[in-house]
ZAFIGU-878435 format. One record per residue (C-alpha): x, y, z. Coordinates in steps of 0.05 Angstrom, whole numbers. Layout:
R_xx_yy_zz
R_X_Y_Z $
...
This chain:
R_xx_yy_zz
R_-393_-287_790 $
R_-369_-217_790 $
R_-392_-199_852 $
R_-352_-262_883 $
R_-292_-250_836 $
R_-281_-171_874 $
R_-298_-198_939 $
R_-251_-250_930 $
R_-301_-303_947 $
R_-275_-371_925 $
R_-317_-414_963 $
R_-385_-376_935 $
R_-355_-380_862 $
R_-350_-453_869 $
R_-414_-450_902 $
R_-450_-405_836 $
R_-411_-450_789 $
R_-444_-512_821 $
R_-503_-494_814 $
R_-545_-507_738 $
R_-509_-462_693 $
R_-507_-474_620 $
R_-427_-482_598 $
R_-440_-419_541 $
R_-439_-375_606 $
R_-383_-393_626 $
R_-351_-386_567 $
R_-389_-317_559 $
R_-352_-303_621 $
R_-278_-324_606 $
R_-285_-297_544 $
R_-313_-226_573 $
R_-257_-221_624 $
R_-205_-238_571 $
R_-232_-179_533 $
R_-214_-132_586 $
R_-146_-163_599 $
R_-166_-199_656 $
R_-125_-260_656 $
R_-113_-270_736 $
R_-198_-267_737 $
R_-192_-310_680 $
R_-156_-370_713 $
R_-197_-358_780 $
R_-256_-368_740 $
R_-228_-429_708 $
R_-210_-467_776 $
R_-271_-454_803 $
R_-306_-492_756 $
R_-324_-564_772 $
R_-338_-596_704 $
R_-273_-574_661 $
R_-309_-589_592 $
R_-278_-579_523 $
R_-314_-510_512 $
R_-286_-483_575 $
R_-215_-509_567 $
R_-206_-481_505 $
R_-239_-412_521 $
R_-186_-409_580 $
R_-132_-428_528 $
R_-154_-369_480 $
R_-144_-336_540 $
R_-88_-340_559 $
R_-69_-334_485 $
R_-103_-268_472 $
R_-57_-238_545 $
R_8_-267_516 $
R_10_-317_570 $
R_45_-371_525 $
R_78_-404_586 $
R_12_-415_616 $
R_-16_-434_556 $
R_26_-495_546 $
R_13_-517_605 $
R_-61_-528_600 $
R_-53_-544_522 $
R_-5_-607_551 $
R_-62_-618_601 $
R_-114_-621_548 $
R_-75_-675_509 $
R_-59_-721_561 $
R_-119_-720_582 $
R_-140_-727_508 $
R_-191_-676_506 $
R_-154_-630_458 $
R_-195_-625_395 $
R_-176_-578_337 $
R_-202_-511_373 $
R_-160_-540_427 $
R_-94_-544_368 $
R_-121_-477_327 $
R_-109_-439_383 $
R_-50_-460_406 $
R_-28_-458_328 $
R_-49_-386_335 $
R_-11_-372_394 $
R_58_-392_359 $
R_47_-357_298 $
R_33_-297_338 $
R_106_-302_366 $
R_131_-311_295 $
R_133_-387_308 $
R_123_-408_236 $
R_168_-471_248 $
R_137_-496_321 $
R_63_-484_291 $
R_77_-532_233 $
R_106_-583_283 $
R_42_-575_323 $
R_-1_-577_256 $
R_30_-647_250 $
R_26_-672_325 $
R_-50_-656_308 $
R_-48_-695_250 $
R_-18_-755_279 $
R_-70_-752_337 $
R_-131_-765_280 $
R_-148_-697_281 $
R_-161_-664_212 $
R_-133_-587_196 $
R_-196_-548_181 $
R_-196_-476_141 $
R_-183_-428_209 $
R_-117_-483_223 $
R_-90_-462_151 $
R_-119_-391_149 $
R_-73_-377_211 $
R_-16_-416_183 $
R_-24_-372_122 $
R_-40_-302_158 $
R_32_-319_197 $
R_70_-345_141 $
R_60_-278_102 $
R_76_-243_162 $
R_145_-275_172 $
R_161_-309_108 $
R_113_-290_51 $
R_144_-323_-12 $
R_123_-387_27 $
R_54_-373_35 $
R_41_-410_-33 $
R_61_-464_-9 $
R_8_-469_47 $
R_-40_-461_-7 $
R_-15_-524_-43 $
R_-24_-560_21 $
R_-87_-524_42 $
R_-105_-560_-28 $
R_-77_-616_-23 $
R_-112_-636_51 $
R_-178_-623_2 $
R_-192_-560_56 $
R_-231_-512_5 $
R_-223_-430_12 $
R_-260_-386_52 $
R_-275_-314_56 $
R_-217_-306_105 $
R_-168_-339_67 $
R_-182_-304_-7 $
R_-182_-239_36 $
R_-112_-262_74 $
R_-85_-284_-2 $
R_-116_-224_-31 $
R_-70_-174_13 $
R_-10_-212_-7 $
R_-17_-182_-76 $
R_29_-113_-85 $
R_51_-78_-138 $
R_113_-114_-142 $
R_77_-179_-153 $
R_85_-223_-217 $
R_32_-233_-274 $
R_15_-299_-247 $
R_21_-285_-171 $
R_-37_-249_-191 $
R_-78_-296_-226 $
R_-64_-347_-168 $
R_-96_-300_-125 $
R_-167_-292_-157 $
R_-157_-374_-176 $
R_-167_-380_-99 $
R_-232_-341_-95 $
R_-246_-381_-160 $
R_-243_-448_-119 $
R_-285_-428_-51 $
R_-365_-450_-44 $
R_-393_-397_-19 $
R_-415_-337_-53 $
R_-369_-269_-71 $
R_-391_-222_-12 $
R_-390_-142_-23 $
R_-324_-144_31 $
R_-290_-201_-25 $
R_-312_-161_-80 $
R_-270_-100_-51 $
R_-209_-131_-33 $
R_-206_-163_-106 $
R_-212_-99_-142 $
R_-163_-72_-96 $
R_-111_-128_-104 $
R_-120_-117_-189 $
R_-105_-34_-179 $
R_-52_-41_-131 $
R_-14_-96_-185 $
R_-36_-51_-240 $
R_-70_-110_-272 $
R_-126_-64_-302 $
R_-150_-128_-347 $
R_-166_-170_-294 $
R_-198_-121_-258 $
R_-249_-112_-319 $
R_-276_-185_-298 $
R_-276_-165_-228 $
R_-322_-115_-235 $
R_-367_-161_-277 $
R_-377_-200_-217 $
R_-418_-127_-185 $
R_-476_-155_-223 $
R_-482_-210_-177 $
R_-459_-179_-113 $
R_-516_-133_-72 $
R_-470_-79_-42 $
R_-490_-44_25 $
R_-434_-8_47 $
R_-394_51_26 $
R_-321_30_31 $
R_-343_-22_-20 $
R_-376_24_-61 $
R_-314_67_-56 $
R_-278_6_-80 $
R_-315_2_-140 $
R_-309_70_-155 $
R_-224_81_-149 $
R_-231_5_-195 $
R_-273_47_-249 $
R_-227_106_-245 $
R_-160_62_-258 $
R_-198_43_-315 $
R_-212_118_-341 $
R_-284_101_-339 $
R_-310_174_-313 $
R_-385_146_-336 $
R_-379_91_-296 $
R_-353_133_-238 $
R_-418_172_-245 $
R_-462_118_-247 $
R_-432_80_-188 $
R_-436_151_-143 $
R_-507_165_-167 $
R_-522_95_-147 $
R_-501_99_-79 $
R_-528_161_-63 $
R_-599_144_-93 $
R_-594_80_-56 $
R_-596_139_3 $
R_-521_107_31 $
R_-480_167_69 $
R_-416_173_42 $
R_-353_157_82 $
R_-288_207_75 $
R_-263_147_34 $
R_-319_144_-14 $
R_-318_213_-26 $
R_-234_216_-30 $
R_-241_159_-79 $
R_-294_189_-121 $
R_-259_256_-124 $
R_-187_221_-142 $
R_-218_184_-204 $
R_-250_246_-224 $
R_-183_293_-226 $
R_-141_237_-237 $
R_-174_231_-301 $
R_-181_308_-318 $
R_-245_323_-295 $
R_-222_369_-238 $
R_-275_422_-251 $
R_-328_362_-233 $
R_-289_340_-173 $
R_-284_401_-142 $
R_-356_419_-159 $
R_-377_343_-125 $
R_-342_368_-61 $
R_-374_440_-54 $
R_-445_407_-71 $
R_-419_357_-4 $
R_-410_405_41 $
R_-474_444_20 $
R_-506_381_61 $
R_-507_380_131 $
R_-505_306_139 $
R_-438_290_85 $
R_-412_363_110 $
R_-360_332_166 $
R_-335_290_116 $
R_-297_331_73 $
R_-224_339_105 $
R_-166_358_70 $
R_-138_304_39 $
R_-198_294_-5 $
R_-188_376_-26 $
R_-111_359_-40 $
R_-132_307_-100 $
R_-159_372_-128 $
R_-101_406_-108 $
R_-58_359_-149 $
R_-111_361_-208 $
R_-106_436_-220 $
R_-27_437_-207 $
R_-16_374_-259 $
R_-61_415_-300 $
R_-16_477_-297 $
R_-73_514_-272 $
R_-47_544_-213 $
R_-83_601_-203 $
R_-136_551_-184 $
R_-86_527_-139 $
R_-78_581_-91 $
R_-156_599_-100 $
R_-173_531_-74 $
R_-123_531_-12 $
R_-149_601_11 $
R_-216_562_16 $
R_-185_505_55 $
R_-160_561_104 $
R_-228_589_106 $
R_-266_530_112 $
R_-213_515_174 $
R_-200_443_150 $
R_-139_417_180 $
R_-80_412_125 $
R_-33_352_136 $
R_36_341_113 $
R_15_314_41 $
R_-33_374_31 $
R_26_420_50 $
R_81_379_0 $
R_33_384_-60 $
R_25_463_-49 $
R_100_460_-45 $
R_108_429_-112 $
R_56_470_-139 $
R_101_528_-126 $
R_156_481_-157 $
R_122_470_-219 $
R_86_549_-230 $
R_167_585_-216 $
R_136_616_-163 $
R_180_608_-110 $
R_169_669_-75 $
R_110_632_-37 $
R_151_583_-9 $
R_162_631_53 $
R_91_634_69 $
R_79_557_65 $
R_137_547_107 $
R_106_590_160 $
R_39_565_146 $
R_62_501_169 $
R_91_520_228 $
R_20_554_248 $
R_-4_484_245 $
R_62_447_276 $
R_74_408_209 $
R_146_396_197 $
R_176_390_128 $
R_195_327_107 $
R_248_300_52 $
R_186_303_3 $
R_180_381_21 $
R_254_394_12 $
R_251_356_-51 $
R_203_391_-81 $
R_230_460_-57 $
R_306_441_-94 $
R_262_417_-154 $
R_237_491_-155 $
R_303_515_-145 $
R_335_478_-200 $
R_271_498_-254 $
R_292_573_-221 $
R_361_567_-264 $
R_377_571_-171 $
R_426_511_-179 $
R_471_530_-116 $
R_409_552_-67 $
R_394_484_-91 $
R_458_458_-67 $
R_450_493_-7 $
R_389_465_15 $
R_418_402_7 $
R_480_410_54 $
R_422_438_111 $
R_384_374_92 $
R_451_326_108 $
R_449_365_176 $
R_390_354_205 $
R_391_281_225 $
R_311_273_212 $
R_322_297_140 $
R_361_247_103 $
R_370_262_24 $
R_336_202_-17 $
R_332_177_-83 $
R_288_226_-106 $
R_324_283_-72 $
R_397_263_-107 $
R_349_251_-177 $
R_329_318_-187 $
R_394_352_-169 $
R_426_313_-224 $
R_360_336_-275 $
R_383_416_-240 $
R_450_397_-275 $
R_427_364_-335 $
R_386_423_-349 $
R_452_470_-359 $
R_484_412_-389 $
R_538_414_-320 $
R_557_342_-325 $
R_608_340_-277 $
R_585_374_-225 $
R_516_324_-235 $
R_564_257_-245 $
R_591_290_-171 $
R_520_291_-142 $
R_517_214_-170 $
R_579_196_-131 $
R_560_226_-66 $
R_489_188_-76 $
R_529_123_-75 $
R_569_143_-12 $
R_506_155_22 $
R_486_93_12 $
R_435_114_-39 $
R_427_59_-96 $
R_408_86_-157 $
R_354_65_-199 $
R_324_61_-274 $
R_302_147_-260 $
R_367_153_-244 $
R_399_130_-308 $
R_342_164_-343 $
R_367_225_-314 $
R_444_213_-316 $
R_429_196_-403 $
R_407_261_-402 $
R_456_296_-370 $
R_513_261_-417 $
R_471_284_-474 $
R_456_361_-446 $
R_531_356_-423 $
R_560_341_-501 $
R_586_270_-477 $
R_537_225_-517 $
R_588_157_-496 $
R_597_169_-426 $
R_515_161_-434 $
R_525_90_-447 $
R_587_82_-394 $
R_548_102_-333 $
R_490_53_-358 $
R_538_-5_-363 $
R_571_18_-296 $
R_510_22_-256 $
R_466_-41_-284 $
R_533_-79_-276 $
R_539_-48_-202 $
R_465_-56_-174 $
R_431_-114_-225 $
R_391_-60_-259 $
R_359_-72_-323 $
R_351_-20_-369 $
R_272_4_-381 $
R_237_38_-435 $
R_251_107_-411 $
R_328_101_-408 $
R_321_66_-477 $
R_281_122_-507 $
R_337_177_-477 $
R_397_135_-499 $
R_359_134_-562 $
R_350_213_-567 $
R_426_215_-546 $
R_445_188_-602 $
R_398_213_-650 $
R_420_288_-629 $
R_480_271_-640 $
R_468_249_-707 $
R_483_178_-693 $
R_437_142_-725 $
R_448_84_-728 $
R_477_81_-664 $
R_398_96_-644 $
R_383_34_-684 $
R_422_-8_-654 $
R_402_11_-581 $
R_331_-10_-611 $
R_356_-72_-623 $
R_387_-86_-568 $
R_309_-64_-535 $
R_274_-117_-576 $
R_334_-172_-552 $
R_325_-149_-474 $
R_248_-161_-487 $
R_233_-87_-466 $
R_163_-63_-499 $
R_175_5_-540 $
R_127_67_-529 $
R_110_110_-581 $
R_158_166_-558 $
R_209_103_-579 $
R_168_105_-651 $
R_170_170_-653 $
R_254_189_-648 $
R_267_126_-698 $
R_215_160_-744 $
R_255_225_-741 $
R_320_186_-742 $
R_303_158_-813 $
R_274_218_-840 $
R_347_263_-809 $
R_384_209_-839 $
R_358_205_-898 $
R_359_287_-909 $
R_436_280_-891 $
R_451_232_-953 $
């Protein structure tokens, strides 16, 4: 068939197709020239066949699909139902084909044509109707699931995995729940691959309770691969289980399963992220003392050390480790380059800055907002409040380095530190005119530059102002700093009442709330 497809045989084709050939070749065939973008040999092919069976029709309709062809592919999908042949591969695909085009509204008309013809959605019919809908409209995609239910179509692997990813950090309690109610509800057995994408969708909503029963289910799961195992691990480390972090590593490797870069960046995060950054950076030397796991050790696996030792005011290790990055020749990315940066932010040693600068350069990396960020963070810390300033007006002019939300935040924090409020309720006001919205960090920072400034009630002004302004509602933080506002103040029962007002707006105190009541009672009651 090749051979007569380049020599642009058409009689021999039809000859060669003629002749006994099962129909799974053919398909084999459509569906191998479709693979290479081969449409025009795709349709040749098709013609030449004598017996156009159901198998072959709709492997020239995925073709056609799969090339974009959409045109083309109505034409043979009307073809196939007037000729009533279409079956539902014949409607799937075509379903497929819409959604692809962001079609969400001609795919459910064509889910109901099928309907009407007798034809019964199966799972891949509402798995693509539910891949699409979160594509294009994703606070619908529930209700495909209700009529995914309602047809009495049960879940899959595909569709748990397709309403696992819907779950994000910004999704609500029971959003969550619904979720892992779907996985609840399918047949067939949790896989290693289901297993992963559940503990991911639990750390990625911060639900660390559900994920606790997750990882129950590892009992019954035999896991193979290291991205799952990897999984498991970065679930055990939200959970500030370092033993279990061990365990699942030792198990792995004792199982005699290479570690991927992932695995290993995942095992080394929960270990630093949880303050054993000693033991992560000792798991990656022992790494690249083997000659097999060697190659995977880059440098964004080092920079979760990085982070570890800089959190951890231990910057001397800091600097020690990067020299061995340089060494080791491992090629430093932007992220590796910002969290050097703030580790000269956070130490007051600014007089680096110049060398990472040009060490960046040497390796073509451009600084980004997050670098400039963390360099006027440093700045500000440096009692340097107009270099500060400075670097901000070279920021505005360079078009790829527009000033964010974090930028304009720790200006106003520079100012709050020498208790400058005007000059930080200025850096406010241009935040706004660059169309930068404010958020609860924000107030948390503008409460304590009233307080720093000596104007405890313009605290409360600007909170009023901005919630009323951009539908913010007031969090624990800005509570516990209007609290402190008042308290240093000595306006105690001002504090008191802003911890009423908490407990009315449903907002859960911390202990640092505890904590300035406590020494609000006990200041008070020393005054009288």
């Amino acid at each position: 068939a090749e051979a007569a497809l380049r020599c642009q045989r058409d009689e021999a084709l039809k000859m060669l197709l003629r002749s006994p050939m099962d129909t799974s070749r053919q398909v084999f065939l459509l569906k191998s020239f479709s693979h290479d973008r081969r449409l025009s040999d795709c349709l040749t092919l098709f013609r030449a066949c004598s017996e156009k069976s159901v198998p072959i029709c709709n492997a020239m309709l995925d073709a056609c699909v799969d090339n974009g062809d959409l045109e083309l592919a109505e034409m043979l999908m009307g073809a196939a139902v007037d000729a009533q042949t279409a079956d539902v591969v014949t409607y799937n695909t075509m379903v497929k084909a819409y959604l692809r085009q962001g079609g969400i509204r001609r795919a459910k008309q064509l889910i109901g044509t099928m309907q009407g013809k007798g034809l019964r959605p199966n799972c891949v019919t509402f798995n693509e109707l539910l891949d699409g809908t979160l594509r294009e409209k994703p606070e619908a995609m529930w209700d495909v699931v209700r009529e995914m239910q309602a047809s009495g179509c049960r879940p899959n692997h595909v569709t748990c995995s397709i309403v696992l990813k819907s779950v994000s950090k910004a999704s609500r309690a029971n959003e969550v729940e619904k979720a892992l109610a779907v996985v609840d509800a399918m047949h067939d057995p949790i896989d290693e691959v289901l297993l992963s994408s559940m503990c991911e969708a639990c750390i990625r909503s911060g639900r660390t309770d559900l994920l606790r029963v997750q990882l129950e289910r590892q009992k019954v799961v035999t896991i193979k691969g290291a991205q799952t195992f990897g999984s498991v691990i970065r679930a055990y480390g939200s959970l500030n289980d370092v033993d279990k972090v061990w365990d699942t590593w030792r198990e792995m490797r004792k199982r005699g399963i290479v570690p991927t870069s992932v695995t290993m960046g995942c095992t080394v995060e929960a270990l630093a992220a949880n303050g054993h950054v000693d033991a992560a950076y000792e798991l990656i030397r022992e790494q690249m003392e083997d000659p097999q796991v060697r190659p995977m050790v880059n440098a964004v696996i080092y920079c979760s050390v990085l982070k570890g030792f800089s959190h951890r005011k231990r910057f001397d290790r800091v600097w020690a480790v990067y020299e061995e990055m340089k060494a080791e020749k491992l090629e430093c990315s932007i992220v590796t380059f910002n969290t050097l940066v703030d580790a000269c932010a956070r130490s007051g040693e600014m007089s680096r800055i110049p060398m990472m600068l040009e060490d960046m350069a040497a390796q073509r990396i451009e600084p980004n907002v997050i670098t400039f960020s963390a360099i006027i963070k440093g700045y500000c810390q440096d009692n340097r409040l107009d270099r500060a300033f400075e670097l901000l007006e070279d920021m505005k002019k360079n078009r790829n380095l527009k000033p964010d939300e974090v930028t304009y935040n720790t200006l106003i924090d520079g100012c709050a530190r020498y208790g400058l409020y005007d000059r930080g309720v200025g850096v406010l006001r241009e935040m706004e005119e660059m169309g930068v919205p404010p958020s609860n960090f924000t107030l948390s920072v503008l409460v304590k530059l009233a307080n720093r400034g000596k104007h405890p009630d313009k605290a409360f002004e600007l909170c009023d102002t901005i919630c009323g302004k951009y539908r913010l509602r007031l969090c624990v933080h800005v509570y516990n700093n209007l609290i402190f506002t008042c308290t240093s103040h000595q306006r105690y029962q001002k504090a008191f009442d802003v911890f009423a007002e908490m407990l009315r707006e449903r907002v859960r105190p911390d202990t640092r709330t505890y904590t300035l009541l406590l020494r609000a009672a006990v200041s008070e009651r020393s005054a009288e």
